[in-house]
Structures are given as C-alpha cells and as structure tokens.
C-alpha positions as CSV (number, residue, x, y, z in Angstrom):
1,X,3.8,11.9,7.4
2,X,3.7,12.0,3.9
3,X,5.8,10.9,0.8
4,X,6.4,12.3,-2.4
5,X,7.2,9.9,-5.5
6,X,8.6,11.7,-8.5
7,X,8.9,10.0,-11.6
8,X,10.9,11.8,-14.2
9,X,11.2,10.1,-17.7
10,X,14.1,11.2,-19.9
11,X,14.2,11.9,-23.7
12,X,15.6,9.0,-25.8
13,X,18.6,10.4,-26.4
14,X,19.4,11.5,-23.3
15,X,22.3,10.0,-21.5
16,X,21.0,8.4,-18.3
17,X,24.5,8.0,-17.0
18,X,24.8,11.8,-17.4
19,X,21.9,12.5,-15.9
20,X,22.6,10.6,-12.3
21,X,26.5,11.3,-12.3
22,X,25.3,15.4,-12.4
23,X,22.6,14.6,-10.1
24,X,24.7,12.4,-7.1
25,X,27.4,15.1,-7.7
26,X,25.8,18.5,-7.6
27,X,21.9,17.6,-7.0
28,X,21.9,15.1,-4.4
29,X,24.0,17.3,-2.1
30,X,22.3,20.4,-2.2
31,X,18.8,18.3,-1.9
32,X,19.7,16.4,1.3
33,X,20.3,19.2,3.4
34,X,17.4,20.7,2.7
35,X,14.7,18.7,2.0
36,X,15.5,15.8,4.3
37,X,13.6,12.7,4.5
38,X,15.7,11.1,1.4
39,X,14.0,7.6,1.1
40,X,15.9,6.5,-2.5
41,X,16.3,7.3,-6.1
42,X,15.5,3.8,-8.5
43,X,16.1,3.5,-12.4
44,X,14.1,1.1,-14.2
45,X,15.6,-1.9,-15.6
46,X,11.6,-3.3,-17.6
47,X,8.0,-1.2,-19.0
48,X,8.8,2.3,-19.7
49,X,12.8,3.3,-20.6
50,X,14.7,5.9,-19.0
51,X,12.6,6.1,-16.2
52,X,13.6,7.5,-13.1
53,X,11.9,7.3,-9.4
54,X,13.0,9.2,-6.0
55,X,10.9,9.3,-2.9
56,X,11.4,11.8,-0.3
57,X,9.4,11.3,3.1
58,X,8.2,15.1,4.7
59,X,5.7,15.9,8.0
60,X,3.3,17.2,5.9
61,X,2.2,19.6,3.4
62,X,3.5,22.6,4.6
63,X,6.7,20.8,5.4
64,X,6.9,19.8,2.0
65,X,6.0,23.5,1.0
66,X,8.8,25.3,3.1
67,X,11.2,22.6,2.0
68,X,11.1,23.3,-1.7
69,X,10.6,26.6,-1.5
70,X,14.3,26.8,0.3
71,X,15.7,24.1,-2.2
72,X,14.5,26.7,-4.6
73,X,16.5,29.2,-4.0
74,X,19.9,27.0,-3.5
75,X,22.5,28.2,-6.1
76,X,24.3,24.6,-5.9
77,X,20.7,23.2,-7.2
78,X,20.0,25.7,-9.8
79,X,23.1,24.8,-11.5
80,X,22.0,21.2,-11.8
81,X,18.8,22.2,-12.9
82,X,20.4,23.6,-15.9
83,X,22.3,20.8,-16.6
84,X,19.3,18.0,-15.9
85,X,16.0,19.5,-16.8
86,X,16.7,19.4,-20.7
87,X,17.0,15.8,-19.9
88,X,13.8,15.4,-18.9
89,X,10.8,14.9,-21.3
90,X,8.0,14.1,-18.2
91,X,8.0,14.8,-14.8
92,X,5.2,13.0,-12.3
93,X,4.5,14.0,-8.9
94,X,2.6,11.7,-6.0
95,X,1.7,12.8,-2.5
96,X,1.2,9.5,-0.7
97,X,0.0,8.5,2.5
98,X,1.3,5.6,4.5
99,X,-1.5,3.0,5.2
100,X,-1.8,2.2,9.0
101,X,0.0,-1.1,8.5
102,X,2.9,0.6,6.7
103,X,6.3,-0.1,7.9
104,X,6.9,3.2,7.4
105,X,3.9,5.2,9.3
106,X,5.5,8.2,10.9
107,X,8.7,10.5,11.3
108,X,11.9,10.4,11.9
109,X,12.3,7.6,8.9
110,X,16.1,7.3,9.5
111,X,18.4,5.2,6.8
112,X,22.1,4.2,6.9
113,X,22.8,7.5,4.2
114,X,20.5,9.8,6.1
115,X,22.6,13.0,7.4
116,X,19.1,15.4,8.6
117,X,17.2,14.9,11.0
118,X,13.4,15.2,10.6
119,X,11.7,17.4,12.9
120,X,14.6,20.2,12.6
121,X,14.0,24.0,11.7
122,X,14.9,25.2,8.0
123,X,17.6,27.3,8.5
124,X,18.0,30.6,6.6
C-alpha cells in the first residue's frame, strides 16, 4: 500500500472558503468514486497560510496510475479544475510508504465516509 499527500498552497487572495465549498461540492464527488482510498483533506490553521493537505491511500503505483488516469477524463472533475486550479499557486506531491509499525500497513483502509471499496476493478 501506498499513500499519496498532496499539498496545494493557494495564492493570497484566493478565497479558501471558495476553494473547499467547489471542491466538497463538485470535486470531492467525482474523486471518491474513482480514486478510492479517501483518507482526509486538512487546512492549516499555523506555518505556511492557505495551505491545504489531502491524502489518498492506493495498492500501488500502477493503482495510483489507472486511478488518475480515469479521474482524468471525468467531466464532473474537469469542471472543478477550472474553477480550483487558478487558486492554486503550488502543488506538492508525496508517495509514502507505511512503516511496519504503521496503524495503517495495508488495504482495505475503511473510514466512517468511505463509499469504495479497495481492491475493486475501475469501471469504464
């Protein structure tokens, strides 16, 4: 199992509440579907300022790969790319692996908001 963090810092003048009401409305639920493996979004409240963090949790590479690739081509997620990615000034991505004392080691990682299972087959 792996984990992606991104870290996506907005410009100054951007409005953070914009931002995460376009993303839990249009974002968020074309995301979840395909990608899976939705561990949480954070904001930072100290260091850097509009800050945002998400982590996703895939099999592997290739998982991650196929996953995105599909999320790529989602019309519901293109339209909040045009509405987020002027937002953003930096984006930051991090594979990470989970050390063997990790509470989270392997797959399924299930959460009260999780609606995919891990494991199943991108669909078409």
């Amino acid at each position: 199992m792996i984990v992606e963090q991104r870290t996506y810092v907005l410009h100054t003048g951007a409005s953070l509440a914009d931002y995460l009401a376009a993303y839990e409305e249009i974002g968020l639920p074309a995301q979840k579907p395909i990608l899976g493996g939705f561990l949480g979004y954070f904001v930072t409240e100290f260091g850097r300022q509009n800050e945002l963090n998400h982590l996703w949790a895939y099999a592997d590479l290739e998982d991650r790969r196929a996953r995105r690739a599909k999320l790529a081509k989602d019309s519901q997620w293109q339209e909040c790319l045009a509405i987020i990615r002027p937002m953003i000034m930096t984006m930051e991505n991090k594979i990470m692996y989970p050390t063997s004392f990790s509470p989270i080691r392997t797959l399924p990682v299930s959460g009260a908001d999780s609606n995919t299972a891990f494991g199943e087959e991108l669909r078409n």
